[in-house]
C-alpha positions in Angstrom: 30.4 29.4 2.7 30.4 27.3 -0.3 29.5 23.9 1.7 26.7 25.7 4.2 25.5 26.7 0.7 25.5 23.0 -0.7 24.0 21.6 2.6 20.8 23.9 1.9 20.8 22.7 -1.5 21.3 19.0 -0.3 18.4 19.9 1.9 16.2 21.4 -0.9 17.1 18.2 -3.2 16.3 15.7 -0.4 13.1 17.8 0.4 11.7 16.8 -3.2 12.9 13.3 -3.0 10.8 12.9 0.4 7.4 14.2 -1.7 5.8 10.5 -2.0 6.5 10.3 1.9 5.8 13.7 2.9 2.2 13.3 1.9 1.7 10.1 3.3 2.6 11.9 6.8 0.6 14.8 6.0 -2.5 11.9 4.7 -1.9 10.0 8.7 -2.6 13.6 10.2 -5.1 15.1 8.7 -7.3 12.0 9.0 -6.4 10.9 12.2 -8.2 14.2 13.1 -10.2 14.9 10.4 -13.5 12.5 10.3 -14.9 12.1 6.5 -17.9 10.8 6.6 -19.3 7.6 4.5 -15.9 6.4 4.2 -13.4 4.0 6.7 -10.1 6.4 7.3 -8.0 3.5 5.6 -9.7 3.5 2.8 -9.4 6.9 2.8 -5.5 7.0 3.0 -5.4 4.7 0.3 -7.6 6.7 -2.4 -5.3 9.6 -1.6 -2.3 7.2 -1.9 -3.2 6.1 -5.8 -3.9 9.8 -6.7 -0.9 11.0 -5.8 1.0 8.3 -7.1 -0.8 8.9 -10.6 -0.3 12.6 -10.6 3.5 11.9 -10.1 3.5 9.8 -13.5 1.0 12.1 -15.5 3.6 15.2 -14.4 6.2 12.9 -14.9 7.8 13.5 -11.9 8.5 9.5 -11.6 10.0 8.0 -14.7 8.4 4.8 -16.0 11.2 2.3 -14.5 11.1 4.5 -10.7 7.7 3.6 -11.3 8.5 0.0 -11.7 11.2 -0.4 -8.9 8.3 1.3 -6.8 5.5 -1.1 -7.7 7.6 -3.8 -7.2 8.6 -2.6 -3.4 4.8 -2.3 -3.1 4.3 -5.8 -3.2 7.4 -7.1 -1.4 6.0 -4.6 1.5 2.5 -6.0 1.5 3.2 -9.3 1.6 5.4 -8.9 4.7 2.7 -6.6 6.1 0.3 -9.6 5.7 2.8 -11.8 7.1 3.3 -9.9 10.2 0.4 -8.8 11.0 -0.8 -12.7 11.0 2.3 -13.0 13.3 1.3 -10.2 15.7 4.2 -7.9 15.1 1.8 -5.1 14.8 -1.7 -4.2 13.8 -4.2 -2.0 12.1 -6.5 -1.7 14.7 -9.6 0.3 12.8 -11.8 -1.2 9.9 -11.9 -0.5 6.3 -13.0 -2.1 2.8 -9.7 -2.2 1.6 -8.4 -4.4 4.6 -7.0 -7.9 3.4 -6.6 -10.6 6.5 -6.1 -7.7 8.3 -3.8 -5.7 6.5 -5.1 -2.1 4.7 -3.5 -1.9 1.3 -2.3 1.1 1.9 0.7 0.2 3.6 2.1 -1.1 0.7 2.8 2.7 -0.3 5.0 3.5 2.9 7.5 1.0 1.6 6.9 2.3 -2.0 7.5 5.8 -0.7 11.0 4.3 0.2 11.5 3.2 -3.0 10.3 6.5 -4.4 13.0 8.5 -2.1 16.0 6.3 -3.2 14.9 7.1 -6.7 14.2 10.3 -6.7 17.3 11.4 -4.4 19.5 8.7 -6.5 18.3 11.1 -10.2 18.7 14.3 -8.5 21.9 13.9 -6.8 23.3 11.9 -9.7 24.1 8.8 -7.2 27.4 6.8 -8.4 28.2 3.5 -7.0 32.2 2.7 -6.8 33.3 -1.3 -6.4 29.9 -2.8 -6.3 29.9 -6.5 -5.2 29.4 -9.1 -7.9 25.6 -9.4 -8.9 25.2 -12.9 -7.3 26.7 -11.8 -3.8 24.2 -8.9 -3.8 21.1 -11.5 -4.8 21.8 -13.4 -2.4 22.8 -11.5 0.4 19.4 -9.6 -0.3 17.4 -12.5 -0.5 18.6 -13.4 2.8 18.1 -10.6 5.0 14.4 -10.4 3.6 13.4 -13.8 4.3 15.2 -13.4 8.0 12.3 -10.9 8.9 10.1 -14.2 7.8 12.1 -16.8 9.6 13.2 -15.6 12.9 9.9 -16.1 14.6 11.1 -19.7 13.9 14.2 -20.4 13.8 17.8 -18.6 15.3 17.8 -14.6 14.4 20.5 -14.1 12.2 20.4 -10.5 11.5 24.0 -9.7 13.5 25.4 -12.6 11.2 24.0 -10.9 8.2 24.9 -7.1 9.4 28.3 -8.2 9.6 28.0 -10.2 6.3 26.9 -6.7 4.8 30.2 -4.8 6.6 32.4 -7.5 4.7 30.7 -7.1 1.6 30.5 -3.4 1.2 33.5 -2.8 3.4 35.1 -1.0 -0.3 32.0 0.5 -1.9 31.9 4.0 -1.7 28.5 6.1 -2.9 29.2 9.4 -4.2 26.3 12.2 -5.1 26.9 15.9 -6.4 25.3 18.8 -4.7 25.7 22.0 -7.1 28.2 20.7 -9.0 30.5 19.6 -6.0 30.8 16.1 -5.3 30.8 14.1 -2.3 32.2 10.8 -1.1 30.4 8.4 1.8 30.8 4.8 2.7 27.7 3.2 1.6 27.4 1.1 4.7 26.8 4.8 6.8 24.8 5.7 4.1 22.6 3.0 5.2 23.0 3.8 8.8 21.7 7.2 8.5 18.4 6.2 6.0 17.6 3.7 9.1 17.5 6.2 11.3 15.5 8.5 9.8 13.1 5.4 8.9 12.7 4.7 12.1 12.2 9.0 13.5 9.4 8.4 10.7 8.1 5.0 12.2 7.6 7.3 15.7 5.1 9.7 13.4 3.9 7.3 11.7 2.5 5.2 14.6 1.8 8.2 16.6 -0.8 8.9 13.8 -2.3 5.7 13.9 -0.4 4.1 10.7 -0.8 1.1 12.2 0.4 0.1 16.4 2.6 -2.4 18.2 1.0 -4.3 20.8 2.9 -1.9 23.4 1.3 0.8 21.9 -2.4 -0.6 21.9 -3.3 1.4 24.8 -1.6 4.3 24.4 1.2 5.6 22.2 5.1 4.8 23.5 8.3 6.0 21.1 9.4 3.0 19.1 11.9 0.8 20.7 15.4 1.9 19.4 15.9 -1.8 18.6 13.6 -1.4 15.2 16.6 0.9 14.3 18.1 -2.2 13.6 15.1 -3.7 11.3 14.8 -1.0 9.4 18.7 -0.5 8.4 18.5 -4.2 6.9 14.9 -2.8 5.6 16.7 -0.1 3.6 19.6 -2.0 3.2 17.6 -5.1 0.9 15.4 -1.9 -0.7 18.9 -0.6 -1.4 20.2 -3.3 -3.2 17.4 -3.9 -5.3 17.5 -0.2 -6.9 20.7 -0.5 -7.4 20.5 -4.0 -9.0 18.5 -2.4 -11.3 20.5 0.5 -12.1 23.4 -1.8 -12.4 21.6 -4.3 -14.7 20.1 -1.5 -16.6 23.5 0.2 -17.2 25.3 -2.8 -18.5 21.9 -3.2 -20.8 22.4 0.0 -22.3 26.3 0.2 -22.5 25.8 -3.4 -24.5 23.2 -1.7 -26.6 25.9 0.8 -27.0 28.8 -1.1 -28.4 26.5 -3.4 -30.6 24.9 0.0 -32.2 28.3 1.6 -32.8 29.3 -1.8 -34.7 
């Protein structure tokens, strides 16, 4: 009884970490229906993307550093949105103001609304990290599985090397998060199995709305390829890293400010 009772409130918690995301979802519905007149639907999206991410900090439901880490992720999205749309990965196939070389800036919030989830599930679930890697192993494992979605339409795919790079690296670290006051133990590397997955249910609603379309789905819409599973766990996995780089950085930070105070 007690852990059915901890899976609702594991539910509830991860409910209120999905808010940034939910909307966007709810935003691609009701305006892939929903005609407003005298303005381009991306444009649209992305008005109702900045208000909702400035309620969140006037009710202080983001604190100012999630508010960094998620303007950072912002950027690191659009500029591989600009990069593959110029590739023809995908496209966003209707017009708007807000377009840049064919990119609307509102898909820089869907990876911020990543970013948001980690944060927010990471403070509500009091998310601890056990045997992190050393700083520059995470850097640059990080730096390299981002710049393979850049370099693969290139040069060799390396994203098997890297996966199993990532199983070597976090083969002992161990994420653990409380739900009402009872704490929980998971791999990390399933941990980033299962965000992937979900990612990539929410890639299927996402295009089905009209987010943006692959070029099989120009003429109709088709259920992701399973295959972008794999994308999106080294997606999550980079976005991952970098929160918790931060976190880690942060804490060492404050523990020196600590010691030095207490001296």
């Amino acid at each position: 009884m007690k852990h059915l009772k901890n899976l609702f409130h594991f539910g509830f918690q991860q409910t209120m970490s999905c808010l940034f995301p939910v909307v966007i979802f709810l935003t691609l519905a009701f305006t892939k229906y929903i005609e407003i007149p005298f303005i381009a639907r991306y444009d649209l999206i992305l008005l109702i993307c900045l208000a909702v991410q400035i309620l969140m900090i006037l009710f202080k439901y983001e604190t100012a550093d999630e508010v960094k880490v998620i303007f950072v992720f912002h950027l690191i999205g659009l500029a591989l949105e600009l990069y593959k749309v110029q590739m023809g990965s995908w496209a966003y196939p209707e017009e708007a103001v807000s377009k840049v070389f064919g990119v609307p800036l509102y898909s820089g919030f869907m990876y911020a609304s990543v970013a948001s989830y980690m944060c927010q599930a990471w403070r509500r679930m009091d998310l601890q990290i056990s045997s992190w890697p050393a700083s520059w192993i995470v850097v640059i494992l990080g730096a390299a599985i981002y710049f393979n979605f850049y370099t693969h339409h290139y040069i060799y795919d390396v994203r098997w090397i890297l996966k199993l790079l990532i199983l070597l690296v976090f083969l002992k670290t161990f994420v653990s998060f409380t739900v009402n006051k009872t704490t929980y133990f998971m791999p990390l590397t399933l941990s980033f199995f299962l965000i992937g997955f979900f990612i990539w249910i929410a890639e299927n609603i996402a295009t089905f709305f009209g987010a943006w379309a692959y070029p099989n789905q120009q003429q109709q819409w088709e259920i992701v390829h399973i295959g972008k599973i794999s994308s999106w766990l080294l997606l999550v996995i980079v976005s991952f890293m970098i929160v918790a780089q931060l976190k880690h950085v942060k804490e060492i930070r404050n523990h020196v400010e600590t010691v030095t105070a207490d001296q």
